[in-house]
N, C-alpha and C positions, 0 to 999 in steps of 0.2 A: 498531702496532695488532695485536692478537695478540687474534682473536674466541671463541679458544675459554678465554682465562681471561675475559675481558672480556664472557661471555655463562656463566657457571659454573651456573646452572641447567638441571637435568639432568643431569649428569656424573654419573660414577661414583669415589668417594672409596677409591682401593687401600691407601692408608696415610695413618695406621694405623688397622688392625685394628679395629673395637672389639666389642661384645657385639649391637651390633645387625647386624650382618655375617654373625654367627655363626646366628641365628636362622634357621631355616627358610623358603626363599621363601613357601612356600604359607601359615604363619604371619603373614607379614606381609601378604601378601595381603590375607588375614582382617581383619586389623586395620585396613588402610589400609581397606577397603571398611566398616567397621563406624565407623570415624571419620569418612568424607565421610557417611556415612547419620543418623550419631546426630545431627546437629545439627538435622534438619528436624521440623520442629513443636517444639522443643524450648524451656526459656526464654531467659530473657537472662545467669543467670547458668550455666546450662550450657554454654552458647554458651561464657562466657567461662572456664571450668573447663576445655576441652576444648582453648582457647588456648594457657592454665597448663600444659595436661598434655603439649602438645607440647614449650612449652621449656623445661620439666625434661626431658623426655625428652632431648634435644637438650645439654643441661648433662651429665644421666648418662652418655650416651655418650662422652663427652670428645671430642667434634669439637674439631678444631683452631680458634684464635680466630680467625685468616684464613678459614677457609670458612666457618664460623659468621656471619661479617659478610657476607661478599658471601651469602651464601644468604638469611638473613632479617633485614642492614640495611637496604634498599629496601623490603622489603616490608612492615615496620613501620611506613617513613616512610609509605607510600602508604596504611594503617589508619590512620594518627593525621589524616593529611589529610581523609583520607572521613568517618573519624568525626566531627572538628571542621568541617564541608563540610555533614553532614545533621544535626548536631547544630541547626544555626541557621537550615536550611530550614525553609519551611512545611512543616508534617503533615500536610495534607490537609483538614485537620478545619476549616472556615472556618463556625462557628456561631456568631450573635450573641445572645445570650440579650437577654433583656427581659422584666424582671417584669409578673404579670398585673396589680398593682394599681401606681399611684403612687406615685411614691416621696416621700420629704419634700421635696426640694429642686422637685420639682411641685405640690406643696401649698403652698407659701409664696407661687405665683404663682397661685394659684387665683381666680376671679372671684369679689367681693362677691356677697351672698347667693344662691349657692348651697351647698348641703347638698356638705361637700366627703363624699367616700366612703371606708370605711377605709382604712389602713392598715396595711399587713402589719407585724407586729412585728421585731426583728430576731432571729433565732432562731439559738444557736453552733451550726458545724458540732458534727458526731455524732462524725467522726473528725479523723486530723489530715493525710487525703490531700488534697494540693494537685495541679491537673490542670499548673497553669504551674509551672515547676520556678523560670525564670527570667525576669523581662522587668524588662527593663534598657533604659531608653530613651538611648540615646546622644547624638543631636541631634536637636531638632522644631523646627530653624526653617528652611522650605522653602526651596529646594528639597531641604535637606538631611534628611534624615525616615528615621531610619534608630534599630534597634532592636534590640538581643538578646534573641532571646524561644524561651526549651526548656519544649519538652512533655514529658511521660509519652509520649506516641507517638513526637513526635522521639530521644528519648533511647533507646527499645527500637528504631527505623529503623536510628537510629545501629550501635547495637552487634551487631544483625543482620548488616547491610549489610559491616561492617569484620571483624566474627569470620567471616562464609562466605565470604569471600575470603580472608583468612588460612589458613583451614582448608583449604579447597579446594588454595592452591597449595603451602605449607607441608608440607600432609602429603603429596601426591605428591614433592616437592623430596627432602625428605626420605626417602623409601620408592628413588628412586632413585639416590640419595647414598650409601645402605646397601648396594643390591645391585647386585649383575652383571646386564646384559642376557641372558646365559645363562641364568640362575638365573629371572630371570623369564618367560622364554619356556618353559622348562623346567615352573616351577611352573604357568603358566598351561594349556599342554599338560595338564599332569598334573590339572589340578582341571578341564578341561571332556571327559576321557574318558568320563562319562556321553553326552554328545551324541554319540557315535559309534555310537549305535542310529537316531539320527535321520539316518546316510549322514551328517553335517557330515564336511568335511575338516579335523579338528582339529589335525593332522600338518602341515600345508600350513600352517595360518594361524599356526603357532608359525615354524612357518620363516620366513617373510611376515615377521613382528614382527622374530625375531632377527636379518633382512638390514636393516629398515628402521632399526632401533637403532642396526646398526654402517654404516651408511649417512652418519645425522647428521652424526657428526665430520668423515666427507668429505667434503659438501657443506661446512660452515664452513671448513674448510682450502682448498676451493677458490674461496669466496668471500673469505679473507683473500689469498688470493696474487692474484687479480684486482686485487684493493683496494690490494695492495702495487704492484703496477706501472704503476698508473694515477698514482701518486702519484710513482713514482723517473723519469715524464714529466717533469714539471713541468709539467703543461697549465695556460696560463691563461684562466680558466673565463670570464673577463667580454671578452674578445675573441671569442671565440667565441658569446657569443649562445645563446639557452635554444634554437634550433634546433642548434647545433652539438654543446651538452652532451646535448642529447636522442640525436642521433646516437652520440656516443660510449658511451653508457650501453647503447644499444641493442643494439652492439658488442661491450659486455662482458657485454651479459645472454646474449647470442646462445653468444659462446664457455662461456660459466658451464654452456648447458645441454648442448652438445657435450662440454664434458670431464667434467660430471655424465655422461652417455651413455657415454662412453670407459670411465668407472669401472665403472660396471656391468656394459659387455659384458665388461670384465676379469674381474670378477668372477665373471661367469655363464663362462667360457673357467675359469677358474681351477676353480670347482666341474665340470666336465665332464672335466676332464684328470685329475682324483681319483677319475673312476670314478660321478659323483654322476646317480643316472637318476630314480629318484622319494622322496621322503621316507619311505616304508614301504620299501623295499626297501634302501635306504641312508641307516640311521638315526645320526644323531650325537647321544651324549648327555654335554653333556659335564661336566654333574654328578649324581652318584647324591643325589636326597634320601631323606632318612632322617630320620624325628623324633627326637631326643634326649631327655634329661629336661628339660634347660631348658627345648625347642619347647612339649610339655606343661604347664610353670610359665606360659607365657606366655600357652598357650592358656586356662588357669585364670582368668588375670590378664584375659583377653577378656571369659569368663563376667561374671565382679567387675562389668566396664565395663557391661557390659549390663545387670546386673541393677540398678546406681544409677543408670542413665538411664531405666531405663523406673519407677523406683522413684521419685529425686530429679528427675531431668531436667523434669518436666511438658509439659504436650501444652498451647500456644498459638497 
């Protein structure tokens, strides 16, 4: 059991190399936060343009085909379930129409001499939109009574519901695939030193980020090695009783937060033996950004985006 390939979202991908690497943290930034934002109020097929244009993006890069699968084979699976899940729910919309006047099949039972009352002609639709996409009756003989029926509203639930969840975890997954937690605590630092007229400790909460980033892998490395010696026990779990396994678990939850603890006073021991007293006074920076010409091509490529979403994209 090995949870840090076994849990590959969020990692950081050192090799190889590719063009998205290269790009400016604060550039992708931009981009990441311009991608989780463009989808709201947006339609169904910008929704799913916005899908497309991640995995191209994803293809251009030339990610490996092993990380390419564990990043967005699961999470495909879990959009094609959701989507095929709301695709066949109710919509909400439970209206039963009834025409104002009788229909003919009421007319035929109509009582002798009475004056029966018109009838509505039957008049072709105007256009050729249909509300029910599909209704597909499966079986009607009870108790069995079951139906496949898509709407125009199921079908945009649908493709809502499965593109902003793709989008959402997709495009963070990705934005940290590309970059270094340095880089990003770096860029983030560097794009909220406006709030530093507002007293914010912006210095303090980059450092915050960059301990909690490289923190992560610790804690998963100390809950695989837990996990590994509970296992090279052999405890068997059914003699022991859900009181026994409770205990033991409790055991390991107890050690997990003491050596999480361990780590960190190491850590905080370790930055103080370097001389470390306040983040302004003992600043580490450990990459210089600088915009290149590409960062500029991409930021162009930003504009592009915005301008056919607020152009093509529509407000729904």
């Amino acid at each position: 059991m090995d949870l840090l390939r076994s849990l590959p979202i969020g990692l950081y991908l050192e090799q190889p190399v590719t063009w998205l690497h290269r790009i400016d943290a604060r550039v992708k930034v931009a981009w990441l936060l311009s991608i989780l934002l463009a989808p709201i109020l947006a339609s169904s097929l910008c929704r799913i343009a916005i899908v497309v244009f991640l995995m191209v993006l994803t293809v251009s890069a030339r990610i490996p085909l092993r990380v390419w699968r564990q990043q967005m084979g699961w999470l495909l699976i879990f959009g094609t379930l959701a989507t095929l899940l709301l695709l066949v729910m109710p919509d909400g919309i439970a209206v039963a129409q009834q025409p104002r006047l009788p229909t003919v099949d009421a007319l035929s039972n109509w009582p002798e001499g009475l004056t029966p009352p018109e009838v509505l002609p039957d008049v072709p639709a105007a256009t050729s939109y249909r509300y029910d996409i599909v209704n597909w009756q499966v079986a009607n003989l009870p108790p069995f009574n079951f139906a496949i029926h898509i709407t125009q509203r199921s079908l945009r639930i649908a493709i809502k519901v499965s593109t902003l969840i793709f989008t959402l975890i997709y495009s963070t997954t990705l934005f940290l695939l590309t970059t270094a937690p340095e880089e990003i605590t770096e860029s983030i630092e560097d794009l909220m030193q406006p709030l530093r007229w507002t007293k914010l400790p912006v210095t303090e909460i980059a450092l915050t980020l960059t301990l909690a980033l490289r923190f992560i892998p610790l804690v998963l490395e100390e809950v695989q090695n837990l996990v590994r010696s509970v296992r090279t026990r052999a405890i068997k779990w059914k003699k022991l009783g859900v009181r026994g396994a409770l205990q033991i678990w409790l055991m390991v939850s107890e050690r997990l937060i003491e050596n999480l603890l361990l780590r960190a006073a190491q850590i905080a021991s370790a930055m103080k033996v370097r001389g470390f007293t306040s983040p302004n006074s003992h600043r580490v920076v450990w990459h210089q950004l600088q915009l290149h010409w590409w960062d500029w091509l991409v930021l162009t490529g930003l504009g592009i985006f915005w301008w056919s979403r607020l152009a093509y994209g529509g407000v729904v």
